[in-house]
VOPAGU-2260 file (C-alpha; in pm, 1 decimal, decimal comma):
REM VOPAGU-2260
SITE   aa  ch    i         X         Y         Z
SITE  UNK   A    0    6219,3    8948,8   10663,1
SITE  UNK   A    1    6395,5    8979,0   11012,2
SITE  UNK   A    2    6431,5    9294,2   11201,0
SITE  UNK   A    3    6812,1    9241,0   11178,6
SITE  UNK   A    4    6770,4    9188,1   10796,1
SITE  UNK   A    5    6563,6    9514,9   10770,9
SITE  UNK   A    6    6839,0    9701,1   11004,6
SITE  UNK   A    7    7143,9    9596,0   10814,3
SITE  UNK   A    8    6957,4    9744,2   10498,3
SITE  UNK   A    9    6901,8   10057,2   10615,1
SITE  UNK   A   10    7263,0   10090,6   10721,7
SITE  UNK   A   11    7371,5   10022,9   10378,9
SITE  UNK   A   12    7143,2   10242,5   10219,7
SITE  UNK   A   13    7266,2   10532,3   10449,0
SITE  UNK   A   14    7603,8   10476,4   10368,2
SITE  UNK   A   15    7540,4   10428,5   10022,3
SITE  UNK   A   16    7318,7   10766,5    9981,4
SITE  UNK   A   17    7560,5   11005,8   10243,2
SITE  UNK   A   18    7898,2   10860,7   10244,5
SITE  UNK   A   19    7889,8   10709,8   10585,3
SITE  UNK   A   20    7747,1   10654,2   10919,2
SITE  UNK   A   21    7864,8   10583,2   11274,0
SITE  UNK   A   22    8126,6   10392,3   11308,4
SITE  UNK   A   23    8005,5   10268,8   11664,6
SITE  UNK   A   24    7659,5   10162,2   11495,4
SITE  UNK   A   25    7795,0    9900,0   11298,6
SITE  UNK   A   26    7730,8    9601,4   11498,0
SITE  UNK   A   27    7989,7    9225,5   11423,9
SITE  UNK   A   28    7832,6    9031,5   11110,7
SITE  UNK   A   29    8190,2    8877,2   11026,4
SITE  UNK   A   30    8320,7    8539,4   11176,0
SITE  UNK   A   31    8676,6    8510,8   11238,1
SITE  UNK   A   32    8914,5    8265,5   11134,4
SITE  UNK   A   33    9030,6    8089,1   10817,5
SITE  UNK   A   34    8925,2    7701,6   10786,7
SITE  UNK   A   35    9215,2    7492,4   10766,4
SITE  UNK   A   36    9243,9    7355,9   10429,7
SITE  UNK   A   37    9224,1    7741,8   10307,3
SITE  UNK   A   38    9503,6    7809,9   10524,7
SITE  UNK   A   39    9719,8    7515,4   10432,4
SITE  UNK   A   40    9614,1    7645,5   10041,3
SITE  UNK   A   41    9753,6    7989,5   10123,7
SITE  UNK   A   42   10062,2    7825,0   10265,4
SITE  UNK   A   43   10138,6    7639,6    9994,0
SITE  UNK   A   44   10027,0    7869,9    9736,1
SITE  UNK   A   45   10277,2    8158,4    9878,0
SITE  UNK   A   46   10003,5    8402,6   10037,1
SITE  UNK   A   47   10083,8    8315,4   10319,7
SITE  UNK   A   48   10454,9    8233,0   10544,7
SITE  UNK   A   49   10561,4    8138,2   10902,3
SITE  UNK   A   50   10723,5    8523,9   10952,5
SITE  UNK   A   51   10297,0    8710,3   10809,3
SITE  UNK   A   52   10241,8    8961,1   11097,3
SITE  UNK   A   53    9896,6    8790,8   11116,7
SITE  UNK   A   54    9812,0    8469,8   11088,0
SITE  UNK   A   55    9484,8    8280,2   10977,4
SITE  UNK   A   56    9300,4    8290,8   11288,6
SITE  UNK   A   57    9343,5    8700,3   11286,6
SITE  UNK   A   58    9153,2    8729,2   10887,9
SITE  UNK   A   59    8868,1    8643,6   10773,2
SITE  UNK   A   60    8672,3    8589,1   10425,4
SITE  UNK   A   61    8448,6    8903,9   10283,2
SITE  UNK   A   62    8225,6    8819,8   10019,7
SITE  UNK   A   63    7956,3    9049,9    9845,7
SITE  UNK   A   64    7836,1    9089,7    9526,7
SITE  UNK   A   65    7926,1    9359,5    9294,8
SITE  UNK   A   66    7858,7    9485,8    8952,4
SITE  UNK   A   67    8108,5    9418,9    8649,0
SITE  UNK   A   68    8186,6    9671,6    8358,3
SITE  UNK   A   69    7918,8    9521,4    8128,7
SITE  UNK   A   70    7644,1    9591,9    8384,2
SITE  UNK   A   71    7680,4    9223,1    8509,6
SITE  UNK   A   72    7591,7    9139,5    8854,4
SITE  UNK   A   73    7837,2    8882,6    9017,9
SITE  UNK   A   74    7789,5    8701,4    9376,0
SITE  UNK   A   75    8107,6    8566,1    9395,3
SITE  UNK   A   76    8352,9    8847,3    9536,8
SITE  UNK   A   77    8603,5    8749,7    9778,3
SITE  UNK   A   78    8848,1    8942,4    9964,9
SITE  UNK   A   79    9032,2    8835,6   10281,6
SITE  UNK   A   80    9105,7    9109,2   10516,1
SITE  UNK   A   81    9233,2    9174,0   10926,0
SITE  UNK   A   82    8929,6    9029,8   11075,5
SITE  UNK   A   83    8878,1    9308,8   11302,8
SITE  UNK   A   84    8772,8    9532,9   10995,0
SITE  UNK   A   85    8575,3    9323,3   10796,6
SITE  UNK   A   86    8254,9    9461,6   10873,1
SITE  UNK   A   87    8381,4    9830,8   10727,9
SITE  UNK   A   88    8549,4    9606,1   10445,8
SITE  UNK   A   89    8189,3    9490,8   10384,4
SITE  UNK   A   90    7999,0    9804,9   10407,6
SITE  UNK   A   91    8230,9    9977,2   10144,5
SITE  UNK   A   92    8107,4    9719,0    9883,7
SITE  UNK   A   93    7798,6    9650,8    9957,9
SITE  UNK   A   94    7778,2   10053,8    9904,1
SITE  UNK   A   95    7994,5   10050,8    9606,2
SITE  UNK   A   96    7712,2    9764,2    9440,3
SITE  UNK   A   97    7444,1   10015,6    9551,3
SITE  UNK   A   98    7602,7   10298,7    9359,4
SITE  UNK   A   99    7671,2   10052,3    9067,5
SITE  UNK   A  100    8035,3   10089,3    9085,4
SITE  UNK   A  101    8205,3    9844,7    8848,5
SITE  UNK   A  102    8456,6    9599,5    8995,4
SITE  UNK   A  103    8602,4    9316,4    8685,3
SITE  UNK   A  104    8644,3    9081,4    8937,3
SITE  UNK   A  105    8755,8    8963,6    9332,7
SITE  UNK   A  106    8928,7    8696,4    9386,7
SITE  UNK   A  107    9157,3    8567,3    9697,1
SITE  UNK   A  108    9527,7    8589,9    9610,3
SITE  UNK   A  109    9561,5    8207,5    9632,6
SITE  UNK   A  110    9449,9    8211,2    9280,6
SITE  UNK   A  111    9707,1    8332,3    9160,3
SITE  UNK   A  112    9938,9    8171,5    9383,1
SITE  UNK   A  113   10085,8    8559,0    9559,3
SITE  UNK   A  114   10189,0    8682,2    9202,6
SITE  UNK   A  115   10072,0    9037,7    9243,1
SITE  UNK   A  116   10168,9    9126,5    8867,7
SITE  UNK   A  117    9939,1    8852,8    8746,5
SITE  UNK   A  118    9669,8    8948,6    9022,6
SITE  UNK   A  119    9654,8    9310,2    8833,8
SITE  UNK   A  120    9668,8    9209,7    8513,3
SITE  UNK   A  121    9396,8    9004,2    8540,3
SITE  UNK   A  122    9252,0    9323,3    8697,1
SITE  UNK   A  123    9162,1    9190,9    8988,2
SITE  UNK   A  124    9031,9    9324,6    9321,8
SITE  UNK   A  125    9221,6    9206,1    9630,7
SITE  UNK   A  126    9330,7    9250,7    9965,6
SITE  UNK   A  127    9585,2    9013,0   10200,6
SITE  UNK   A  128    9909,5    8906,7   10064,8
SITE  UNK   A  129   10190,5    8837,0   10250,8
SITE  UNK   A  130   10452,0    9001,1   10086,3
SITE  UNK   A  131   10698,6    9290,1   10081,3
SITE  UNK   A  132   10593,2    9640,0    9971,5
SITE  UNK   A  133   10679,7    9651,6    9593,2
SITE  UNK   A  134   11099,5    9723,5    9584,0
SITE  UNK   A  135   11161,8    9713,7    9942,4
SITE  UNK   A  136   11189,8    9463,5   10228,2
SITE  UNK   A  137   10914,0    9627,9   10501,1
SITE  UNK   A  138   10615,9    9366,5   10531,9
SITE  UNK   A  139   10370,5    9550,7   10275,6
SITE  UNK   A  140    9998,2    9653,5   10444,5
SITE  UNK   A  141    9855,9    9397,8   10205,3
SITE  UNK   A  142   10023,8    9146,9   10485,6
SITE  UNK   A  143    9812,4    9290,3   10766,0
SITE  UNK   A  144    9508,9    9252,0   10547,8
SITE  UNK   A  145    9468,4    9601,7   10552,7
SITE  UNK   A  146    9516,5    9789,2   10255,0
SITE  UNK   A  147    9300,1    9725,0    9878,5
SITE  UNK   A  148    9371,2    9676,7    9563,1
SITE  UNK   A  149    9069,0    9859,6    9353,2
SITE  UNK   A  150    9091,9    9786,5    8989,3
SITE  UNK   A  151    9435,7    9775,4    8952,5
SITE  UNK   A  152    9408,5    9847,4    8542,3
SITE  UNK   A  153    9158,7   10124,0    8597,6
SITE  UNK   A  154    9390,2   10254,0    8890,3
SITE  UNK   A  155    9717,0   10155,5    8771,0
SITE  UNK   A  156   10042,0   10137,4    9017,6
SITE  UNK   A  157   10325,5   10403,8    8862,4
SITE  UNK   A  158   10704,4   10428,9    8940,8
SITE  UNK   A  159   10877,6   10709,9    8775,3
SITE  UNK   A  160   11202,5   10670,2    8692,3
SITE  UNK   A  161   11504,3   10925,1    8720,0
SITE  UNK   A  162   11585,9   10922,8    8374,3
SITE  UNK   A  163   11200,9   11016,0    8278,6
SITE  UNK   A  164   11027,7   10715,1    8216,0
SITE  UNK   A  165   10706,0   10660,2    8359,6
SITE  UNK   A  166   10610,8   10270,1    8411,3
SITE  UNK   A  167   10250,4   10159,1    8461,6
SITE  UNK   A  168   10161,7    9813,6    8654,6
SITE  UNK   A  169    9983,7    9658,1    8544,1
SITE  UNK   A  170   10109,2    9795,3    8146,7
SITE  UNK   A  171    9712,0    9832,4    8035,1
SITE  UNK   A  172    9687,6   10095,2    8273,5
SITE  UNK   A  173    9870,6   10311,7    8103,8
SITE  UNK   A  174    9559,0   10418,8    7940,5
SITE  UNK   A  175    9434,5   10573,1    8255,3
SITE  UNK   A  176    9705,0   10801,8    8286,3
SITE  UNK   A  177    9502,3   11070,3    8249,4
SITE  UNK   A  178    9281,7   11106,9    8604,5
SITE  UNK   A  179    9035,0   11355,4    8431,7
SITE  UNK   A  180    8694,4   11149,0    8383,6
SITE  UNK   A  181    8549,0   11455,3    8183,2
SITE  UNK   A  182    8690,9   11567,9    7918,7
SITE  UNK   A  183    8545,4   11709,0    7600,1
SITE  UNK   A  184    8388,2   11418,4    7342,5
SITE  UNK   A  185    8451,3   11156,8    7572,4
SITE  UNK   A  186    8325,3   10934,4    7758,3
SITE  UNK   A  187    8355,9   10878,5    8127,1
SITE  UNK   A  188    8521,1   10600,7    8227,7
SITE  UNK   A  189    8382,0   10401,3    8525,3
SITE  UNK   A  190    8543,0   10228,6    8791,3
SITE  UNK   A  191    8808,1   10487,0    8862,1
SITE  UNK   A  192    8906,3   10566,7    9272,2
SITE  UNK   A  193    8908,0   10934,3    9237,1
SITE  UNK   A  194    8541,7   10856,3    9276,4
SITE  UNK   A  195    8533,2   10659,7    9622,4
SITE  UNK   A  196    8815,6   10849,4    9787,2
SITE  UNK   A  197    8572,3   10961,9   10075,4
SITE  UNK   A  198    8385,5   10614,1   10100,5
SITE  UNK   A  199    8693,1   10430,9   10194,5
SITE  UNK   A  200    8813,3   10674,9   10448,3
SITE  UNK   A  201    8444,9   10718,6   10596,6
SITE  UNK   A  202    8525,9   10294,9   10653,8
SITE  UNK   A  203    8907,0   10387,6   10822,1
SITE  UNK   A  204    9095,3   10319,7   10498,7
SITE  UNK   A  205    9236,2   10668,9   10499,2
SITE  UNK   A  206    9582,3   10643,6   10312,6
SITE  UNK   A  207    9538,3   10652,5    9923,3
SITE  UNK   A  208    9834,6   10561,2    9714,4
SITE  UNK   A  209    9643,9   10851,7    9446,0
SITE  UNK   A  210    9795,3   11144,7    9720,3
SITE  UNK   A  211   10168,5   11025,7    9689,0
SITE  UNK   A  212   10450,3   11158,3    9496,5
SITE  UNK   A  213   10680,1   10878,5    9422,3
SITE  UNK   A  214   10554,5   10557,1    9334,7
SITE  UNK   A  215   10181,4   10684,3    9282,5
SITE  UNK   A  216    9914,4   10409,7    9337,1
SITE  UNK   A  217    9631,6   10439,6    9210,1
SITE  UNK   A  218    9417,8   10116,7    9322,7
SITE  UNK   A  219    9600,0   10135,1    9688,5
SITE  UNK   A  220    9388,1   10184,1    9996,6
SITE  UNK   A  221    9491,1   10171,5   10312,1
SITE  UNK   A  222    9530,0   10190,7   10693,2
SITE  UNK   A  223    9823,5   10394,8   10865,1
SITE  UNK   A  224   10103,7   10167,3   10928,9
SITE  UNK   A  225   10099,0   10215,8   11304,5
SITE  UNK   A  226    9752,4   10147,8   11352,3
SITE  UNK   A  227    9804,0    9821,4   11165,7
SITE  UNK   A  228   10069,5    9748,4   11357,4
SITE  UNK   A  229    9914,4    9821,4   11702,9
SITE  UNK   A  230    9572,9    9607,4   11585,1
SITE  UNK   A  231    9840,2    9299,9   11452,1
SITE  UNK   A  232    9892,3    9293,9   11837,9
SITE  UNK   A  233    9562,4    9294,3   11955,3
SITE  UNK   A  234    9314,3    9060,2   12020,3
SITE  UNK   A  235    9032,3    9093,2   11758,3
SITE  UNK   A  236    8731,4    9244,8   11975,4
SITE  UNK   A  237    9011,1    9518,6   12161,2
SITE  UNK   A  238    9114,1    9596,6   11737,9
SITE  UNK   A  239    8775,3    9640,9   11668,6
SITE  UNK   A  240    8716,9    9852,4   11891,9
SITE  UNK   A  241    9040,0   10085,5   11837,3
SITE  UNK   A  242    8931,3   10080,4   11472,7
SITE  UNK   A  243    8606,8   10253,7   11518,4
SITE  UNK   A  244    8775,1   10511,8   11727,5
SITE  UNK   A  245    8975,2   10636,3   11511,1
SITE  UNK   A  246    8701,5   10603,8   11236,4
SITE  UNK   A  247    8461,8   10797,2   11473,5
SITE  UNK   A  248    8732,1   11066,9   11548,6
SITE  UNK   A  249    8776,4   11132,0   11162,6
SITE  UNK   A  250    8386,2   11149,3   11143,5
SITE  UNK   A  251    8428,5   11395,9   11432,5
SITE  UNK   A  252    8666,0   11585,4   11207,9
SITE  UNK   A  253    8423,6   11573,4   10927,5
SITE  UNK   A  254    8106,6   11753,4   11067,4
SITE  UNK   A  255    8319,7   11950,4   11238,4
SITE  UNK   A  256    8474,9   12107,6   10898,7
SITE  UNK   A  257    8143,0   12068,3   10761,1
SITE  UNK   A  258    7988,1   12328,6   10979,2
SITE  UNK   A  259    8306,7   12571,0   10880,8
SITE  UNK   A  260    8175,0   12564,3   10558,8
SITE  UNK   A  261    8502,2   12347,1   10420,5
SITE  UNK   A  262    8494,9   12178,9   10093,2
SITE  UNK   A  263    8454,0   11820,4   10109,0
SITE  UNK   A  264    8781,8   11710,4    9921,8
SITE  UNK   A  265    8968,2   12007,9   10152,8
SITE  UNK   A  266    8789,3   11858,4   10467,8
SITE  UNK   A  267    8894,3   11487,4   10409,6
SITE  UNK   A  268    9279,0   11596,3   10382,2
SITE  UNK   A  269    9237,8   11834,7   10693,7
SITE  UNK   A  270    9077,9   11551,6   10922,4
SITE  UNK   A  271    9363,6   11281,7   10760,3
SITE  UNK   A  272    9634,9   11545,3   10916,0
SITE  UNK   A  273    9493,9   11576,3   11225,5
SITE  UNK   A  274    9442,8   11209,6   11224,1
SITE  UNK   A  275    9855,6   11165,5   11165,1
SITE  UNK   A  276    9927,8   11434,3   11446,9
């Protein structure tokens, strides 16, 4: 066993038993870069076009293994993701395996061939898409590689309608509509976000689609549009690096409410605002 081995596990276990750790400790595991023939796949397959605000030598591949809602362990997760943020992309699941956090499944969007719908019926786990935010035009963060799809049936995607109606995406999610996971003579139900809320913003993913108003998102993490926008820009290394600043200033924020005696969940939106201002 290699002292790097040894090191990387001990990161992981920190992060897995406190949340998070410094953002400046995490040293670059990920290569860059898509090979070709996955590129040309995307292309073809419609994950990818000429007009993405990132190309395939800005992603790269994250794979880890996760458990499945039957207890299963599975070593073939894939997500592809901004390659400047793939080593926080991969710390947030090699913790959520640790906690034995189900995920159904992870598989790149070429599978499906960019059909989000049939990517979250499937209930499937996914990141980078190049496509438009669902009902507009604006390039969606899912075209940055920055934003995740968690269990999209567990954490469904809901657009309320003026005249009352309430539609879940994918429709099995409508299930989940209730958010409580205890409730008197049931069961908990595993695999929710409400859970991992503070893992994915202690990794820079600090926008849940669970805090809006109007669609409501469930599964959605992401980035802040401007900071995805500035890193699209940037080479990879000078990304990386503006990523872990802002992570580190929002673990600033963190200890900082901490020691004022702040509630976690109050302490998270708090350091979020200040991030914004």
């Amino acid at each position: 066993m290699t002292a790097r081995f040894i090191f990387l596990f001990l990161v992981i276990c920190l992060v897995a038993t406190s949340g998070a750790v410094d953002a400046r400790s995490i040293a670059p595991r990920s290569t860059p870069g898509i090979d070709p023939a996955a590129c040309d796949r995307m292309k073809v397959r419609g994950v990818l076009a000429k007009n993405a605000p990132v190309d395939c030598d800005r992603l790269a591949i994250v794979r880890f293994t996760y458990i499945d809602f039957e207890g299963r362990m599975h070593n073939d997760g894939e997500i592809m993701v901004l390659a400047a943020v793939a080593d926080f992309v991969k710390t947030i699941f090699d913790t959520l395996y640790l906690r034995r956090f189900p995920i159904a499944r992870a598989r790149l969007m070429d599978h499906y061939f960019g059909d989000d719908l049939a990517s979250m019926q499937d209930n499937n786990t996914s990141v980078f898409n190049h496509r438009p935010i669902t009902g507009g035009k604006l390039a969606s963060m899912h075209a940055y590689g920055l934003a995740i799809d968690l269990n999209p049936v567990q954490n469904p995607y809901l657009q309320l309608h003026s005249d009352g109606r309430a539609v879940f995406s994918p429709a099995s999610g409508a299930e989940y509509a209730n958010r409580s996971n205890l409730r008197p003579g049931k069961q908990a139900r595993p695999g929710m976000a409400e859970e991992v809320v503070a893992l994915f913003a202690d990794n820079g993913f600090f926008v849940w689609g669970g805090d809006w108003d109007a669609p409501i998102d469930y599964q959605h993490f992401q980035t802040e549009r401007k900071m995805a926008e500035r890193m699209a820009k940037l080479p990879i290394a000078q990304a990386r690096t503006l990523f872990i600043e802002h992570i580190h200033h929002y673990q600033t924020c963190l200890k900082e409410q901490k020691n004022r005696k702040v509630a976690a969940s109050e302490a998270r939106i708090k350091c979020i605002e200040i991030r914004k201002n």
